[in-house]
KOLKEZA-72495 format. One record per residue: y negated, x negated, z of N, C-alpha, C, O, CB in turn; residue in three letters. Coordinates in Angstrom, 2 decimals. Each point is the difference from the previous one (the first is absolute). Glycine has a CB too. Example, Ala and Ser with C-alpha at 12.3 -4.5 7.8 and 13.67 -1.06 7.14 Angstrom:
2
NODE       n_v       n_u       n_w      ca_v      ca_u      ca_w       c_v       c_u       c_w       o_v       o_u       o_w      cb_v      cb_u      cb_w   type
NODE      5.69    -13.19      7.80     -1.19      0.89      0.00     -1.20     -0.90      0.00      0.02     -1.04      0.66      1.15      2.93      0.59    ALA
NODE     -2.22     -1.54     -1.97     -1.19     -0.82      0.06     -1.09      0.77      0.73     -1.11     -0.51      0.17      1.74     -0.67     -2.32    SER
//
This chain:
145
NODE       n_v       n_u       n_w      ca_v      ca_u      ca_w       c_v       c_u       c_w       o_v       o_u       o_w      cb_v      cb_u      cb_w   type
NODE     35.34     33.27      0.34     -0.33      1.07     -0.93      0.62     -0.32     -1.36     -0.17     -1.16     -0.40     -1.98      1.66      1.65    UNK
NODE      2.82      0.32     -2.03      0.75      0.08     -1.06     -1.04      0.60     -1.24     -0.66      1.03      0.12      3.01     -0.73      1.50    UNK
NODE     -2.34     -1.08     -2.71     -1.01      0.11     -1.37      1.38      1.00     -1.00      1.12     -0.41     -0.31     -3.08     -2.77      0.39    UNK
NODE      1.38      4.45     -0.33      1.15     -0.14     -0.73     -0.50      0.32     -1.28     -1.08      0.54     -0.20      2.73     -0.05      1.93    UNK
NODE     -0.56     -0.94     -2.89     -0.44     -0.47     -1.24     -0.19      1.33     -1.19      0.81      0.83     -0.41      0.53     -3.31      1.15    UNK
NODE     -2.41      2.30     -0.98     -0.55      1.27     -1.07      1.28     -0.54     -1.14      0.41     -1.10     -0.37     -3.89      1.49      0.74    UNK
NODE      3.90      1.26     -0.73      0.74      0.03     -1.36     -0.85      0.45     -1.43     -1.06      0.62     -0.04      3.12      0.00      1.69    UNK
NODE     -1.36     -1.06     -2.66     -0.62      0.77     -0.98      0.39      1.33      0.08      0.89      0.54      0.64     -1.06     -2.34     -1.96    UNK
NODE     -0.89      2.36      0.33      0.44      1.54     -0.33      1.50     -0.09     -1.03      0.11     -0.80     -0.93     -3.12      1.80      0.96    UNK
NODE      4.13      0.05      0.42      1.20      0.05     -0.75     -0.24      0.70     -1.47      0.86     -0.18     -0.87      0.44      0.26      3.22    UNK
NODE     -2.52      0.77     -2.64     -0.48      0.61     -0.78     -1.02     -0.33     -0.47     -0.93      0.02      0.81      1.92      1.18     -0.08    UNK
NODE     -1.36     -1.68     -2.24     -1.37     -0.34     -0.18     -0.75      1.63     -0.99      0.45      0.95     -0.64      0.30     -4.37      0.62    UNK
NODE     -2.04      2.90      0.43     -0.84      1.17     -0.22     -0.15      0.40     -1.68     -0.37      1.11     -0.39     -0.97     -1.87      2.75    UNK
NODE      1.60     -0.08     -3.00      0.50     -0.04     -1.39      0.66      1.07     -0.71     -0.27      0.77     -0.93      0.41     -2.77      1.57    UNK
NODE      1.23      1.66      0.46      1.35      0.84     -0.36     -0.01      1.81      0.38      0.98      0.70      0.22      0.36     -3.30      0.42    UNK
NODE     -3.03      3.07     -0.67     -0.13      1.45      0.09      0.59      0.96     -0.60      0.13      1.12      0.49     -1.67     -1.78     -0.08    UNK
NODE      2.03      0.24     -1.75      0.36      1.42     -1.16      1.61      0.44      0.38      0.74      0.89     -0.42     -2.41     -1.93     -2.07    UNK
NODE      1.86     -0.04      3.50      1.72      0.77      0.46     -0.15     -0.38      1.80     -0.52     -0.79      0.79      2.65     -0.05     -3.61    UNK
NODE     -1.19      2.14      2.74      0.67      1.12     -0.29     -0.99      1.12     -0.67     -0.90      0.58      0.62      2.55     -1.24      1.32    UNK
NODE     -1.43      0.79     -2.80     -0.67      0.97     -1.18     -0.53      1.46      1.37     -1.17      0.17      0.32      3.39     -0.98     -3.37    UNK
NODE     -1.45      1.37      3.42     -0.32      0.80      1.30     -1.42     -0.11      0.73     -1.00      0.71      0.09      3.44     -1.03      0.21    UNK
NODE     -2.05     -0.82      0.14     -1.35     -0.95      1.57     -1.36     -0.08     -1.61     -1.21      0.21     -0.09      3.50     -3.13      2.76    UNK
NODE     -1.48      2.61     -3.40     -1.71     -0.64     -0.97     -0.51      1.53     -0.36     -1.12      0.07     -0.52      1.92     -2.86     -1.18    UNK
NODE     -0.24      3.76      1.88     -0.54      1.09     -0.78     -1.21      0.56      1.14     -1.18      0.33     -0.14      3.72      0.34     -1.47    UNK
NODE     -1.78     -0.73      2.59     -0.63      0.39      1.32     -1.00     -0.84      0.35     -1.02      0.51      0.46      2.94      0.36      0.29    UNK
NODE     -1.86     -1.99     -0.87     -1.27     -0.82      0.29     -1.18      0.39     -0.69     -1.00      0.26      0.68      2.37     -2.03     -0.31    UNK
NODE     -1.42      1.84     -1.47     -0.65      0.38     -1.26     -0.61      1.95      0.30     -1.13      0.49     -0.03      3.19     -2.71     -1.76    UNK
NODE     -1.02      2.69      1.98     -0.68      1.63     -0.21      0.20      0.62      1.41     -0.43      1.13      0.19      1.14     -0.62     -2.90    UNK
NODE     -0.21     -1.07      3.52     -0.23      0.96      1.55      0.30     -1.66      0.77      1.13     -0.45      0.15      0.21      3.93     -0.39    UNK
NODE     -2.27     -4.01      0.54     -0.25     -1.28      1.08      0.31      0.54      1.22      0.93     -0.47      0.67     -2.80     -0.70     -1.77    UNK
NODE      1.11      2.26      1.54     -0.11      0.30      1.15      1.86      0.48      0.36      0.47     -0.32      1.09     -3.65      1.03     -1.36    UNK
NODE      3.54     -0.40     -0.16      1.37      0.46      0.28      0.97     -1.66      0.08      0.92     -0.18      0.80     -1.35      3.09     -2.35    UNK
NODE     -0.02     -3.86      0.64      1.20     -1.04      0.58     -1.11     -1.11      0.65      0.43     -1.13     -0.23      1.95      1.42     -1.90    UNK
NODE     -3.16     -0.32      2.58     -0.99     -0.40      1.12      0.51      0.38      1.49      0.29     -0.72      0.95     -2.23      1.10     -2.70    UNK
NODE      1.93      1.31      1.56      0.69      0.00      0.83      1.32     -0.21      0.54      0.15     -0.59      1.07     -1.70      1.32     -1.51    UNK
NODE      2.56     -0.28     -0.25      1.11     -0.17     -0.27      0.39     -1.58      0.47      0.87     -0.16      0.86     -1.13      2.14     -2.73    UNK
NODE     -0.47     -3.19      1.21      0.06     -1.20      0.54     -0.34     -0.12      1.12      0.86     -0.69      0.54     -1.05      0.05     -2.21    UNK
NODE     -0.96      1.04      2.73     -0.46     -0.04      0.95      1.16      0.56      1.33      0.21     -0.60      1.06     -2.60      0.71     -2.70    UNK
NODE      2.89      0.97      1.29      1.26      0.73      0.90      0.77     -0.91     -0.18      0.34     -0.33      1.13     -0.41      2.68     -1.33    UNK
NODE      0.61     -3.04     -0.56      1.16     -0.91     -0.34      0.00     -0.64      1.34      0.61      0.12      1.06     -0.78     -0.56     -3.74    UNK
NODE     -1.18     -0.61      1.98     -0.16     -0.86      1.33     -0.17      0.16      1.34      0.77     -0.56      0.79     -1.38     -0.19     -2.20    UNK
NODE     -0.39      1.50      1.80     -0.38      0.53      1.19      1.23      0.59      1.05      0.04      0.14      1.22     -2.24      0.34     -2.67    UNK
NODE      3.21     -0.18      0.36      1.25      0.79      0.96      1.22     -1.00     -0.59      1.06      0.51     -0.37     -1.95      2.59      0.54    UNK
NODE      0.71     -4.28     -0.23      0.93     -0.93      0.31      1.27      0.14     -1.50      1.08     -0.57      0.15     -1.73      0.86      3.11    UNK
NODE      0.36      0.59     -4.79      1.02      0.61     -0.51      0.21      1.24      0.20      0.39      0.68     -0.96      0.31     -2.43      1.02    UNK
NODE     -0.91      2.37      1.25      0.71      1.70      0.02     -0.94      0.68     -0.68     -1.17      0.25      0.29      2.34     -0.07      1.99    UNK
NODE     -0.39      0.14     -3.42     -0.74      1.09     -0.61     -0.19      1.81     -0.18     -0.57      0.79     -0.74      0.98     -2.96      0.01    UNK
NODE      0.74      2.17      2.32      0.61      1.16      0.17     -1.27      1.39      0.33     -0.01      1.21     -0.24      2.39     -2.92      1.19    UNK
NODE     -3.22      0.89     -0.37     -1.41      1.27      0.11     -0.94     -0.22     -0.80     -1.14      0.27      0.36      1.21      0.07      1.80    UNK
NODE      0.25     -1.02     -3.74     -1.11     -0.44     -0.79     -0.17      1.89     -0.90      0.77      0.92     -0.31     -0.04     -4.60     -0.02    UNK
NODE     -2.21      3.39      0.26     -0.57      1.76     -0.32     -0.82     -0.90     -1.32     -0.49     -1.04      0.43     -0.08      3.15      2.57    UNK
NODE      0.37     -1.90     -4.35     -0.64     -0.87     -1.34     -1.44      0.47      0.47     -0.93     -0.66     -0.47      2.90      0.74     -1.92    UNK
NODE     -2.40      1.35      3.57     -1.47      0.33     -0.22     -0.26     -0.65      1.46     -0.05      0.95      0.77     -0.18      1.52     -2.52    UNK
NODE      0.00     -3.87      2.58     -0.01     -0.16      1.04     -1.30     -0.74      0.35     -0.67     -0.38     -0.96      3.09      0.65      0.90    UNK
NODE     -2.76     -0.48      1.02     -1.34     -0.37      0.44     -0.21     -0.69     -0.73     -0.96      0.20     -0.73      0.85      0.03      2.60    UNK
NODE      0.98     -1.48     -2.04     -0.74     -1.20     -1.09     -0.20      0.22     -1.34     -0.69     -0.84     -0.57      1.64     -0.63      1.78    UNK
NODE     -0.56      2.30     -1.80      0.14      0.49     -1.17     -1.29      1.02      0.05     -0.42      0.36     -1.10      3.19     -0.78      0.81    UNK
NODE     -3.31      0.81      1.24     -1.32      1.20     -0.21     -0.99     -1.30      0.53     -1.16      0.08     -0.43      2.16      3.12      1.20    UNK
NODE     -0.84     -3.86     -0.29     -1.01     -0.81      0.32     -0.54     -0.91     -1.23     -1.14     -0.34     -0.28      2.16      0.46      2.65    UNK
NODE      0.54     -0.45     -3.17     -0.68     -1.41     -1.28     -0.48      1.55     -1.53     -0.47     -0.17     -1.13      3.24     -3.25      1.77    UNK
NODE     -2.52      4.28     -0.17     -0.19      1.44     -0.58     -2.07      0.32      0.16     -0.77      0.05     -0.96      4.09      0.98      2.10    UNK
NODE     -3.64     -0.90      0.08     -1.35     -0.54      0.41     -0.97     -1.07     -0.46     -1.05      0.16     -0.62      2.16      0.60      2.09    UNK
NODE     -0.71     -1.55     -1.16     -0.18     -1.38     -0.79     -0.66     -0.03     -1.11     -1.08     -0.53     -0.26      2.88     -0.03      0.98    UNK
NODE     -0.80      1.43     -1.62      0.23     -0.38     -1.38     -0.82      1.22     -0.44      0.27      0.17     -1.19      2.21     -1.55      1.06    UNK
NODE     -3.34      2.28      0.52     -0.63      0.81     -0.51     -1.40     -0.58      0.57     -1.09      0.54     -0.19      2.98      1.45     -0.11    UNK
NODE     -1.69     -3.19      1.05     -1.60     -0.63      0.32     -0.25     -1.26     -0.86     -1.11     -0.51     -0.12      1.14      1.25      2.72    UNK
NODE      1.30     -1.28     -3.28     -0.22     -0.89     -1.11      0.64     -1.47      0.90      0.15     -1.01     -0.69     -2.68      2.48     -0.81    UNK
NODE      2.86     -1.54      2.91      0.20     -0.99      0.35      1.88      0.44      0.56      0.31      0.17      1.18     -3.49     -1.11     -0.72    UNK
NODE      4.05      1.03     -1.51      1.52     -0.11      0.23      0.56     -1.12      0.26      0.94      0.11      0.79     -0.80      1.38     -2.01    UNK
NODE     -0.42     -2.75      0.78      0.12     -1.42      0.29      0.50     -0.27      1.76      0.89     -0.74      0.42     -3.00      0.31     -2.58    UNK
NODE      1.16      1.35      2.95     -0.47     -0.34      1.25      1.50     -0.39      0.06      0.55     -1.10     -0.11     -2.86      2.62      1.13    UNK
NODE      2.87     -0.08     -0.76      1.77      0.14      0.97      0.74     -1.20     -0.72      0.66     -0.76      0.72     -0.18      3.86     -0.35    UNK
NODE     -0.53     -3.26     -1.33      1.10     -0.92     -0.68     -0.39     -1.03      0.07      0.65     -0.84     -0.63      0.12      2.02     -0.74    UNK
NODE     -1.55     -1.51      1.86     -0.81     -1.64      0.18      0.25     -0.43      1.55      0.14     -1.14      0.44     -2.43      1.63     -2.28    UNK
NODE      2.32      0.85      2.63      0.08     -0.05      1.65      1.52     -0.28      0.17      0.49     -0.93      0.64     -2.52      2.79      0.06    UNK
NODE      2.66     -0.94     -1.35      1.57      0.03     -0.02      0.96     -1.21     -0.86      1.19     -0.25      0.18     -1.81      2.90      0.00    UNK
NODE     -0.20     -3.20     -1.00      0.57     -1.19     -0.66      0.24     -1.29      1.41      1.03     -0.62      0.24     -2.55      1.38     -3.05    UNK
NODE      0.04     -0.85      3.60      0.13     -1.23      1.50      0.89      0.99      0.96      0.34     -0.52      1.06     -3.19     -0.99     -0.96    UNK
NODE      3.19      2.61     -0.29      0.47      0.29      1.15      2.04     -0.58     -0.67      0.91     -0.24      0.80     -3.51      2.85      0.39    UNK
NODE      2.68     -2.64     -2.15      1.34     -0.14     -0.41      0.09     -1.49     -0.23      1.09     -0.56     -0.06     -0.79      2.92     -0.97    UNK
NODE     -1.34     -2.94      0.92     -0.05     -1.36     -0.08      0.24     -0.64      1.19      0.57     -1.09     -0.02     -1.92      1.33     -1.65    UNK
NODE      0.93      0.36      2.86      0.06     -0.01      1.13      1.66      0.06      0.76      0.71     -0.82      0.58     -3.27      1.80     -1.10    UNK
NODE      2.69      0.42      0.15      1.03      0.08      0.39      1.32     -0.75     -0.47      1.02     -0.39      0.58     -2.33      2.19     -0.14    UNK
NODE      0.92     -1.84     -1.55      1.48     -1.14     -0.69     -0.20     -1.55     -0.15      0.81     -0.82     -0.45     -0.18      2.76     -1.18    UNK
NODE     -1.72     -2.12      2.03     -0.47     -1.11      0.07      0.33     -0.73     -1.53      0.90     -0.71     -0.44     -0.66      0.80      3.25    UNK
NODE     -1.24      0.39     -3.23     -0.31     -0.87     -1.57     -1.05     -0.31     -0.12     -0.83      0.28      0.86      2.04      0.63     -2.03    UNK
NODE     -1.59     -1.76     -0.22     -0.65     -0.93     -0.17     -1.37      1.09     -0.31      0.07      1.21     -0.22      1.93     -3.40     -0.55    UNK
NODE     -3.17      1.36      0.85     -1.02      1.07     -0.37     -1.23     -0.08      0.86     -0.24     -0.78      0.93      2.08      2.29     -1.65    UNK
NODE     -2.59     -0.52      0.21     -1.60     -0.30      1.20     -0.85      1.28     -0.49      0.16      0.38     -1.15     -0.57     -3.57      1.25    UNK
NODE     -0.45      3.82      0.71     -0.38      1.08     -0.43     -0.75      0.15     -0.93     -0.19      1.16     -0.36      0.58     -0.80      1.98    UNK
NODE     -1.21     -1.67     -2.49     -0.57     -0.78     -1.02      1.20      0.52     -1.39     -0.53      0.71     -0.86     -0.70     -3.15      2.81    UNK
NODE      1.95      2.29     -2.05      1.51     -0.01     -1.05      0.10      1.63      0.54      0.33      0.67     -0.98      1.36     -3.71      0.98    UNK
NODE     -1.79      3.60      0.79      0.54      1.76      0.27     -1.54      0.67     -0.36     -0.12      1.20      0.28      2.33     -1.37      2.22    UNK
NODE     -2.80     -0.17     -2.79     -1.53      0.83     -0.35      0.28     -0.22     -1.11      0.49      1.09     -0.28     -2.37     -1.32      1.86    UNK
NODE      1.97     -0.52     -2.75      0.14     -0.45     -1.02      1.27      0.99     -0.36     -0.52      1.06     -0.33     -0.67     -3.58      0.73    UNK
NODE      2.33      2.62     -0.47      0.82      0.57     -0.70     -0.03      1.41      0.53      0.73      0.79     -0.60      0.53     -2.87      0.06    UNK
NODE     -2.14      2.65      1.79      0.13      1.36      0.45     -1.33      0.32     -1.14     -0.03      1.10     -0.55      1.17     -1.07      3.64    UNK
NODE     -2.09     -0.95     -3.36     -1.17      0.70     -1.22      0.38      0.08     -1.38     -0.18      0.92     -0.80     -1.58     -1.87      2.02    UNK
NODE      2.40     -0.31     -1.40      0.41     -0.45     -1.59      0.60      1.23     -0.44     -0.45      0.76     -0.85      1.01     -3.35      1.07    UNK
NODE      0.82      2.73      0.64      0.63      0.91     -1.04      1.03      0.47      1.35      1.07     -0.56      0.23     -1.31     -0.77     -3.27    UNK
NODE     -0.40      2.68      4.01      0.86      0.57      0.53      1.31      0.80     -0.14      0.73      0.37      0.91     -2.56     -0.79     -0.43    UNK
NODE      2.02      0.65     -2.24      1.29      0.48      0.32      1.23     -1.23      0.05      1.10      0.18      0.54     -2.02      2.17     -1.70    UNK
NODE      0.56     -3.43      0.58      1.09     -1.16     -0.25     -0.23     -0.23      1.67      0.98      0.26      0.70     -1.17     -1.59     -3.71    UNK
NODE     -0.78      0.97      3.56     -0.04     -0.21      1.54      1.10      1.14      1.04      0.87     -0.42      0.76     -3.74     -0.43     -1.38    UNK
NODE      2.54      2.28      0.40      0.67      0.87      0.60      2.39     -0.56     -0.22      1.01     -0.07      0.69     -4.22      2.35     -1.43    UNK
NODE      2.80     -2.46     -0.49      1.58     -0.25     -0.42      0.22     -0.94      0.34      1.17      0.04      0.39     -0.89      0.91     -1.98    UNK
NODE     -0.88     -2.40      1.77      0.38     -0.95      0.79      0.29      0.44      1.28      1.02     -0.39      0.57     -2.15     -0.98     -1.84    UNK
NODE      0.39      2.09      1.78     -0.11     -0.05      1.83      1.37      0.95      0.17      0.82     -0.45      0.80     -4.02      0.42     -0.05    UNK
NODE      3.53      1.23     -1.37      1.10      0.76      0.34      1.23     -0.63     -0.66      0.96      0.67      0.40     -2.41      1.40     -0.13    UNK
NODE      1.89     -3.03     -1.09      1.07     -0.95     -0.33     -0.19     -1.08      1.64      0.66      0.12      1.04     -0.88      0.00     -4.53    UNK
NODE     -0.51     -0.76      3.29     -0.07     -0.83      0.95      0.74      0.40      1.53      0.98     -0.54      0.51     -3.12     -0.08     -1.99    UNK
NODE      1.29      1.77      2.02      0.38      0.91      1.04      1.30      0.13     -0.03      0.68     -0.73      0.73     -2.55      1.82     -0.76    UNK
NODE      2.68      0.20     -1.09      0.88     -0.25     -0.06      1.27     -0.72     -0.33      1.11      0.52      0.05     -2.55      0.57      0.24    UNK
NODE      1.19     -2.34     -0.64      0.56     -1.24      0.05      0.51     -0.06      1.22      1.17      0.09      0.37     -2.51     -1.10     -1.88    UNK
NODE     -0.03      0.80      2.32      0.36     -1.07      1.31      0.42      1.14      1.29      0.43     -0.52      1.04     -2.54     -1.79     -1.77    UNK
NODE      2.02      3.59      0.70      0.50      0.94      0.70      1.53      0.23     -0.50      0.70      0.30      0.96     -3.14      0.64     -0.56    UNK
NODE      2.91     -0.97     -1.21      1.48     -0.03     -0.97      0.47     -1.40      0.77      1.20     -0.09      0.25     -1.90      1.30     -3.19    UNK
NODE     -0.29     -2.45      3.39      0.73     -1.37      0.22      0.45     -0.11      1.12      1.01     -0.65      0.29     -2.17     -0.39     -1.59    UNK
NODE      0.30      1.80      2.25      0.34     -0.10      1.19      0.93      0.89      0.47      0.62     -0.37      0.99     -2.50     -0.51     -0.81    UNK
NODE      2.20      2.28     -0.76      1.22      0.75     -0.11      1.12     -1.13      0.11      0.59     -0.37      1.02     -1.65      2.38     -2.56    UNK
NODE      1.19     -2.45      0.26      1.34     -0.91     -0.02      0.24     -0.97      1.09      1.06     -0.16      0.60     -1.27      0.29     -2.92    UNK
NODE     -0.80     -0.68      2.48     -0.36     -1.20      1.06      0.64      0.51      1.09      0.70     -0.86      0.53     -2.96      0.01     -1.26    UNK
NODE      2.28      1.79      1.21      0.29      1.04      1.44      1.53      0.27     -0.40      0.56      0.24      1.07     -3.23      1.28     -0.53    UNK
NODE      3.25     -1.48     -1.17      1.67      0.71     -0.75      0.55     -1.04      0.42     -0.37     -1.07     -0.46      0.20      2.42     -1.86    UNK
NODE      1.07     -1.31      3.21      1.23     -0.85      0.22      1.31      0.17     -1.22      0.52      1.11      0.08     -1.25     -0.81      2.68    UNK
NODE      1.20     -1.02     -3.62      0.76      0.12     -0.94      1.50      0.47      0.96      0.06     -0.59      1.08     -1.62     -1.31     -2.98    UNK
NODE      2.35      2.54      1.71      1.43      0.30      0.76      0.05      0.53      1.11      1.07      0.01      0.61     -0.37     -1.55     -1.46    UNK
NODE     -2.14      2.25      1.52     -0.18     -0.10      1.18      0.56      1.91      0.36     -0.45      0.92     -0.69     -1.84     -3.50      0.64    UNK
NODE      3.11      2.78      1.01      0.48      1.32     -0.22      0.16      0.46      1.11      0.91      0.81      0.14      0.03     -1.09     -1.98    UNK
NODE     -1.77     -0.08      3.02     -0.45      0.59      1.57     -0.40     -0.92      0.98      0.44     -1.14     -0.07      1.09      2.78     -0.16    UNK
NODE     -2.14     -1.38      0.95     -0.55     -0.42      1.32      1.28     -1.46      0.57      1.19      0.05      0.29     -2.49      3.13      0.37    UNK
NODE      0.52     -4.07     -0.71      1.05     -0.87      1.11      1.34      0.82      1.82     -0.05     -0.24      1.20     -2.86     -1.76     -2.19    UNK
NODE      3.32      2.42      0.60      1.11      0.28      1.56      0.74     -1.29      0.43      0.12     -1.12     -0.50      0.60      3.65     -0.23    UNK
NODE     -0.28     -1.91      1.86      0.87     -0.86      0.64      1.07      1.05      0.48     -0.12      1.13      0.47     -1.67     -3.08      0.21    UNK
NODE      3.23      0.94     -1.06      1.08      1.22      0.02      0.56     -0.10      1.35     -0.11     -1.10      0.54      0.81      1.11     -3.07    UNK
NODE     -0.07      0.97      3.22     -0.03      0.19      1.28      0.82     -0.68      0.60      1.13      0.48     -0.17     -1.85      1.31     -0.10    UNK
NODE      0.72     -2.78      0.97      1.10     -0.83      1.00      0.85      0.64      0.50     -0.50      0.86      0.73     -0.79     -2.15     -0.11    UNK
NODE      3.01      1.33     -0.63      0.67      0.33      1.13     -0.24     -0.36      1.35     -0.38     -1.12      0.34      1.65      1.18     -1.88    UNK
NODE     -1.04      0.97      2.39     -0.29      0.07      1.36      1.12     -0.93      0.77      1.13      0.46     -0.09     -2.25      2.02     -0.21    UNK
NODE      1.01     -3.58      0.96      1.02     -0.53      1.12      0.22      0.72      0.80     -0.80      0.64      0.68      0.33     -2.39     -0.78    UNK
NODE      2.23      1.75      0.15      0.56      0.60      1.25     -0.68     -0.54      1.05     -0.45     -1.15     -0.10      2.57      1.50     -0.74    UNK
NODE     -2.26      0.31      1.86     -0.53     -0.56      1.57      1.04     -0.09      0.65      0.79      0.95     -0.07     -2.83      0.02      0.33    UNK
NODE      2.30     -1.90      0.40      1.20     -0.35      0.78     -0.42      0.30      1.46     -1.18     -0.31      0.19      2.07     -1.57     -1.87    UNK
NODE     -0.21      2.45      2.87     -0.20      0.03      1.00      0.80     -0.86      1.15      1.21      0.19      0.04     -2.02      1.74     -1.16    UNK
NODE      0.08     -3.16      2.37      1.01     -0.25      0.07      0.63      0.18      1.31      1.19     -0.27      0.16     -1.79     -0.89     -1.95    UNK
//
């Protein structure tokens, strides 16, 4: 069995006020880059059927008119921790999903898209410009005898 080694986060939770964009959104519509982060991940990067009014976005929308918005971004912080395997414990993701969810929300959608952008490249063969072939052998005369 193979241990494999927790990374740090490439983004610290600090560095919220940029991209001036993500911080605005964290701050005055959560629910829109909550979700927005959540599609990221969940669909591997494709953001080609991402809708800004989508389940997760009416759900941390719910939430947040019962006073407990924290929940999704606290659930979704171990699920990305998880998935990218970083450092962390759900002790450290309760804590920054209460403290201060919009710097939390902007960590998690940098982060996301970080490591969905990494594995893009990771997959890109540099020079690579079709399928392996094999070019067709001439046929030997058949001799009869």
């Amino acid at each position: 069995m193979t241990t494999i080694q927790k990374q740090d986060w490439h983004h610290s939770g600090s560095g919220c006020c940029s991209p001036v964009g993500t911080c605005c959104l964290s701050w005055w519509c959560p629910c829109i880059l909550y979700g927005k982060t959540r599609h990221r991940s969940k669909n591997d990067g494709n953001m080609g059927s991402y809708s800004c009014c989508n389940s997760s976005c009416m759900a941390f929308c719910g939430l947040a008119c019962l006073g407990l918005s924290f929940i999704l971004p606290m659930m979704n912080r171990g699920d990305v921790r998880a998935k990218y395997h970083l450092k962390g414990n759900g002790c450290g993701d309760c804590m920054c999903a209460c403290c201060c969810t919009p710097c939390d929300l902007t960590q998690q959608d940098k982060e996301v898209t970080y490591r969905e952008e990494s594995k893009g490249l990771l997959q890109q063969q540099p020079g690579k410009e079709g399928g392996m072939y094999y070019a067709q052998q001439p046929q030997q005369p058949h001799f009869h005898h």
